[in-house]
N, C-alpha and C positions, 0 to 999 in steps of 0.2 A: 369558811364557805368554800365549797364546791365550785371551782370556774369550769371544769368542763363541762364542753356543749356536746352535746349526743344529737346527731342527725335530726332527730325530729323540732329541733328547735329553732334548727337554721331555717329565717326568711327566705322565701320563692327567690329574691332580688339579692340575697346576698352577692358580694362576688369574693372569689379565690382568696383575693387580700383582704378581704376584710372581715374575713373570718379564721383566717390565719391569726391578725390582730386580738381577734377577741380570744382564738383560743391561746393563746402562746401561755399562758402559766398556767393552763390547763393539759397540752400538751408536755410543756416544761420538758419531759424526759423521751421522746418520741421520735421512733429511726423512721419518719413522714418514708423519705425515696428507699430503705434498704428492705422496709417488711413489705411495701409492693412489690420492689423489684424481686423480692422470694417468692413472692404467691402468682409472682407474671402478670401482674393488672399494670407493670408499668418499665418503660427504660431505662437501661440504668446512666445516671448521671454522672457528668465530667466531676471529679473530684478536686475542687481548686486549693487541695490542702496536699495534697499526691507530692511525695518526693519529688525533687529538682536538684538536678544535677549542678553544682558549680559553675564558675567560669574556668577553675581552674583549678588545682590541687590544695585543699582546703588542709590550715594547719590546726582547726577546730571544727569541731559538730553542735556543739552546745554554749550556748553563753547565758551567765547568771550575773546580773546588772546587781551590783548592789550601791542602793540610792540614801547615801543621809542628809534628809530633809533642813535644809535651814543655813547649811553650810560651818563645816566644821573650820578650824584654823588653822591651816597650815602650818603656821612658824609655831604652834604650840601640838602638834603630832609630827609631822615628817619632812619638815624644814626649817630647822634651826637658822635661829638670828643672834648669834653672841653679841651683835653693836646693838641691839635693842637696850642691853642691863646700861650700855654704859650711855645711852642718851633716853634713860627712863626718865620721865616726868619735861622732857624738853619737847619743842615742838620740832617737827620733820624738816630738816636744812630747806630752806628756800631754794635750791638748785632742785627740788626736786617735783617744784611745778604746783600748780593747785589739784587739790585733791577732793573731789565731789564725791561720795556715796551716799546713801537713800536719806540718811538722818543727820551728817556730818560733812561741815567741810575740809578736814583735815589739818587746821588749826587747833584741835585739842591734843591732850600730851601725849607722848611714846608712853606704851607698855610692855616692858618685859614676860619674857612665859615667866609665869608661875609655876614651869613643870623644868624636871633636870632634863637632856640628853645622854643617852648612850651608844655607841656601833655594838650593833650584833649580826653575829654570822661570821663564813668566812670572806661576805662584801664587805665587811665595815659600815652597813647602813644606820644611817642617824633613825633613831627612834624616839620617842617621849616616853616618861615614866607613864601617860596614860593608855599607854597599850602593849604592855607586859608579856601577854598571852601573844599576840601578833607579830612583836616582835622574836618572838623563836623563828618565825616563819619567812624570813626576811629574804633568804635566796632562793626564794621561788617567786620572789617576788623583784618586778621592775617599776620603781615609782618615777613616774614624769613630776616635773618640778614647775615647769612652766606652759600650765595649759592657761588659757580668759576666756570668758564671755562678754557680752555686749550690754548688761543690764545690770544695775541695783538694786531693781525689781523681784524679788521669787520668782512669780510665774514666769515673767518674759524668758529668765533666763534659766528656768526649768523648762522650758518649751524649746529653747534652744539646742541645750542636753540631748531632750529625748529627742527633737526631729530636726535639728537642723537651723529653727530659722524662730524670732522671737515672740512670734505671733502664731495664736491656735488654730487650727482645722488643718495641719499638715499631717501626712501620719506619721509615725513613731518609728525610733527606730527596731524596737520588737517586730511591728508590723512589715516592714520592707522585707527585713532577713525572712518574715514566714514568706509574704509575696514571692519572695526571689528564687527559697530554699525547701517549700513548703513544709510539712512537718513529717519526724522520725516514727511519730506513731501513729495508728491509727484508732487507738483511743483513749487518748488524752489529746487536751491541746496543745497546739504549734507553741502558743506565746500565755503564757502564763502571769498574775502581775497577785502579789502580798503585798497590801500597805499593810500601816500600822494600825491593827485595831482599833486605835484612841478618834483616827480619822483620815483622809485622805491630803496629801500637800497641798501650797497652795495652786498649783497648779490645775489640780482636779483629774477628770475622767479626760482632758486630753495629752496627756502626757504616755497613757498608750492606746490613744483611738486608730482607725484605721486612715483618718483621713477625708481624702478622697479617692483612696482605694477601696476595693471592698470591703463592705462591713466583715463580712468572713475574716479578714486579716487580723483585727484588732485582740486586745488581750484579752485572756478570762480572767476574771476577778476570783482567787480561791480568798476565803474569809476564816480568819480562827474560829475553833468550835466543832461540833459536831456534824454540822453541815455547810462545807466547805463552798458547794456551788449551791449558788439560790436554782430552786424548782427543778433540782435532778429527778426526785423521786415523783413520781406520777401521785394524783390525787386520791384519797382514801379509795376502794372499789372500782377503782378503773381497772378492768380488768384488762388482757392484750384482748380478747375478741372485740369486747367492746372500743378501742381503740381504731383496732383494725376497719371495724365497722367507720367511723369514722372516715377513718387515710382514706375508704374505698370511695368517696364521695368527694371528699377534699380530693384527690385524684383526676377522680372525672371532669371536676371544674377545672383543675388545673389545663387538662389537656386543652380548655376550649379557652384559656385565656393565658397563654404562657409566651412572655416576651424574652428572648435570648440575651437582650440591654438589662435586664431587671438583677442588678444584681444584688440587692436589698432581697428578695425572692429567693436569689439563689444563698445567699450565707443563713437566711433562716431555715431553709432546708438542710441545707448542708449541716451547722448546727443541731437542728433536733437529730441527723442520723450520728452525730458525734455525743448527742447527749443522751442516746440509747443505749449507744456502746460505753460511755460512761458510769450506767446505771451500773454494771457488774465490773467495770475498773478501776475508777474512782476510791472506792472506799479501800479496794486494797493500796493503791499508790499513798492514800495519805494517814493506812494505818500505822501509828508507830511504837504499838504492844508488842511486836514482834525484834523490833529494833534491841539491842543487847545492853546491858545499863552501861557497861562499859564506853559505847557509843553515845548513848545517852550522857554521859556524863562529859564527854569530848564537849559535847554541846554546850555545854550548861545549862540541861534541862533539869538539873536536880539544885539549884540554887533560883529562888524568886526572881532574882535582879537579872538574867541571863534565860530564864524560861522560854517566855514566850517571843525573843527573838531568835534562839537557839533552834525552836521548833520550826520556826520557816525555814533558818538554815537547814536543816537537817530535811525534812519537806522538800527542796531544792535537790538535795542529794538525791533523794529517791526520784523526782520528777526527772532529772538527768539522767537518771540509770531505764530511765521507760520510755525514752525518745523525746521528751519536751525538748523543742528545740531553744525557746528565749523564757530565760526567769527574770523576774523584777521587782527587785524586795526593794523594800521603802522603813528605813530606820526614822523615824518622825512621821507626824501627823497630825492633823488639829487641831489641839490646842498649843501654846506655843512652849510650855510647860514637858512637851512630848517633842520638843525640835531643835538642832543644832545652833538656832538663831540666839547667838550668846548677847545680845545687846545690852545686857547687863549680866552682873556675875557671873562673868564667864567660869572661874573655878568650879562653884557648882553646877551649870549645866554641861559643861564638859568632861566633867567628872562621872556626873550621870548619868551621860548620853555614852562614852565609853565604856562605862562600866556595864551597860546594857548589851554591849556589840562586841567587845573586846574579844573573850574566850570563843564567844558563836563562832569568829570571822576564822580564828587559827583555827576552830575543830573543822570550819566546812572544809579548808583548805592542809589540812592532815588526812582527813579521811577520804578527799577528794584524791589524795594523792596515794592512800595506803592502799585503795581500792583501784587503781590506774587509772582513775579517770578524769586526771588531772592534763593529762594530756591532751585532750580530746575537747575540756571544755575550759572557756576563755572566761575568767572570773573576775569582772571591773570592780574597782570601789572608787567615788564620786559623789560628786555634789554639784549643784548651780554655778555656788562661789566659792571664795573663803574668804577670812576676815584682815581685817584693816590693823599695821600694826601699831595706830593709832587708838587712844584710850577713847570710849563712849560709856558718859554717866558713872566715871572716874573707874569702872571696872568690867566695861564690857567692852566687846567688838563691834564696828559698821560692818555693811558687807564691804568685799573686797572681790570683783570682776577682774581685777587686772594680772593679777598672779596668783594659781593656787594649784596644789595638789590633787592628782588622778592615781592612781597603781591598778596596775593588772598580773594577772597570775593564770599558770596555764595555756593552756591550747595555741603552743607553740615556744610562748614568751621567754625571753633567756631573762631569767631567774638571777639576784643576787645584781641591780642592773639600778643605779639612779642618773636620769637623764634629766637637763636641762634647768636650769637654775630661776631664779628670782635674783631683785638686787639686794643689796645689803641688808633693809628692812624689809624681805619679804612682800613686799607693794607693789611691783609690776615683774612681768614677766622679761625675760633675755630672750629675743628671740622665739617669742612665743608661738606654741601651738594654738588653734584655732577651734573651733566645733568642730569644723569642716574635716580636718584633719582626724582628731577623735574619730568619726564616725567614720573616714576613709580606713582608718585601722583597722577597725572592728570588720570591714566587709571584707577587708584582705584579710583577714584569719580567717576567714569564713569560705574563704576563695572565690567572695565575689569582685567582679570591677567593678567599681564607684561607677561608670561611665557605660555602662553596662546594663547595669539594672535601675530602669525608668520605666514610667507610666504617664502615657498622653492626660494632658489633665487641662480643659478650657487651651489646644491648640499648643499647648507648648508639653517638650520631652520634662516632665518633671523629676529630680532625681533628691533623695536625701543629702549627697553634697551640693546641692543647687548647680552651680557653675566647676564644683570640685575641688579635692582636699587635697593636702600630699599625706601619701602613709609614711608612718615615723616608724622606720625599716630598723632603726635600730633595737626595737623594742622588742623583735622575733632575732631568736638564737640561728 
């Protein structure tokens, strides 16, 4: 069905917004303020996506967030526990406190990995047999050892991840860096987000909303398939006169009802002139015929199992090289079958779940690097939690908040680099990093201050470190 409305249909009593409402997937693809501002029926509007200057000499431009959904396991990818084999099937010494997670209270047996370790490079980084490809790539890489969160819950503390704090409606931290940073392009978006086709975490749509900052901030949703963004392309027969026809009346209303607070008003305009310019961008950024099989094959887009998260990664490359400033790939989704959430047989979901991510992660991070633009951009890999290295259902993992693995690559980071430990069984952290601190990272590679960049929100400076992190300085060369 047809949802554009052509002038003659609109009520005497309509007003501005409520006709904006009804047409929005009729417009879908529509530059509303750039095609007046050409034909002079209107002025031109503050761009709240316009490049912004740092606070300070930024040692990245771009950062690609990559998210596995469910929480992988540390002591069985990139921090070995050799006391685990030898107190397999025993319970966790009583010095070492009671142990609460979601479904266990840490009374059930020690599990050893089921996977060998090995150093690769010239760090000596421990790596697991389930990440082969990844481990080539090890001195470019600095893995923190000792990051928590505050929940055993997914969401809470996938909400803590992305914005700071354990509970939803704060906005994300894609959203702050556009706020702070705005975007490198000007047509594509600031903040970009790929889940996993199968479905979104359990988090949902706020893990990158904007908040209570402007809606304008928050991410785009790109979708595998042939149509990446819902309702880019205009409706069968809409032609631009007819469109235009249109803006010229939506225009006019606008002038006699337009509030400067209205910023709902302003990201949906702002929006349709990004989803104009979109119309002729879009489809070259996420064409990837062009790409060389060679390339293609770095990905693992010529094997089933590495396809289609190869393609985001590689999607990511190209979205980096055209000024997106935040990506946000999401390894799981849905159903739990598609999630790092090993709570039982761990060998095969971990097995699975790696095997799906493995070669993508080295190729983004090779051809990130063969292409320079590894420099430039700050590439996380993360999760909520990780797991407990207590037995669940005699073969899987609980979650584990208290100690678990982060790494970062790029946009600055000195390469070849593991900081901060866990204790003997991997189950809390030494000394550990906090959210807080995480996200203080991120803004210093980006050369913002944590303290710096805030937005009044109900009377109070609200900021993504709340009250504030420390940046973990040793993590830049």
């Amino acid at each position: 069905m047809n949802s554009f409305i052509s002038p003659s249909h609109i009520p005497l009593a309509c007003s501005r917004r409520a006709l904006l409402r009804q047409a929005a997937h009729g417009f879908g693809a529509i530059a509303l303020q750039s095609l007046l501002v050409r034909d002079g029926l209107a002025k031109p509007r503050i761009n709240p996506l316009a490049p912004k200057q740092p606070h300070f000499s930024a040692k990245a431009k771009s950062v690609i967030f990559l998210f596995m959904v469910g929480g992988p396991s540390q002591i069985d990818t990139f921090d070995p526990k050799p006391l685990l084999k030898k107190y397999e099937g025993q319970r966790l010494p009583e010095s070492f406190g009671k142990v609460q997670s979601q479904f266990t209270d840490g009374t059930t047996p020690i599990l050893a990995s089921p996977w060998s370790f090995r150093q690769y490079g010239q760090s000596g980084a421990w790596v697991s047999s389930l990440f082969p490809h990844l481990a080539e790539c090890v001195d470019d890489i600095c893995f923190v050892r000792n990051f928590y969160t505050e929940s055993v819950v997914h969401a809470p503390a996938m909400y803590q991840v992305h914005s700071g704090r354990i509970l939803m409606g704060y906005p994300s931290m894609g959203a702050w860096i556009s706020y702070g940073l705005g975007s490198l392009s000007d047509n594509l978006p600031a903040y970009v987000v790929m889940p996993q086709p199968e479905g979104t975490p359990e988090g949902g749509t706020p893990c990158w909303s904007s908040g209570f900052l402007p809606a304008v901030y928050q991410g785009t949703v790109l979708r595998s398939g042939p149509a990446p963004v819902l309702h880019l392309k205009p409706p069968e027969g809409v032609t631009e006169e007819r469109q235009q026809r249109t803006l010229e009346l939506v225009q006019k209303m606008n002038e006699l009802d337009t509030e400067d607070s209205d910023t709902e008003m302003a990201a949906r305009i702002a929006s349709y002139e990004l989803a104009f310019r979109m119309q002729q961008h879009a489809p070259e950024a996420v064409d990837l015929s062009k790409e060389s099989e060679a390339t293609r094959r770095l990905y693992g887009l010529d094997d089933k199992r590495t396809a289609e998260f190869g393609t985001r990664l590689l999607l990511a490359r190209r979205l980096v090289e055209r000024g997106v400033r935040f990506i946000q790939i999401y390894s799981g989704g849905g159903p739990v079958s598609v999630q790092w959430d090993a709570h039982t047989d761990l060998v095969q979901n971990h097995e699975k779940m790696c095997g799906m991510t493995d070669k993508p992660l080295a190729g983004l991070l090779k051809d990130l690097k063969a292409r320079g633009l590894l420099e430039s951009t700050l590439v996380i890999w993360g999760s909520e939690f990780g797991r407990l290295p207590m037995s669940q259902s005699g073969n899987g993992r609980d979650h584990n908040p208290h100690g678990f693995t982060m790494w970062f690559a790029g946009g600055g980071v000195r390469g070849g680099l593991v900081l901060g430990e866990t204790d003997d069984f991997g189950l809390r952290a030494i000394n550990g990093w906090h959210m807080r601190d995480f996200h203080a990272t991120i803004l210093h590679a980006l050369g913002l201050d944590q303290h710096k960049l805030w937005y009044l929100h109900n009377g109070r400076h609200e900021k993504l470190t709340d009250f504030g992190g420390k940046v973990i300085e040793r993590v830049f060369s």
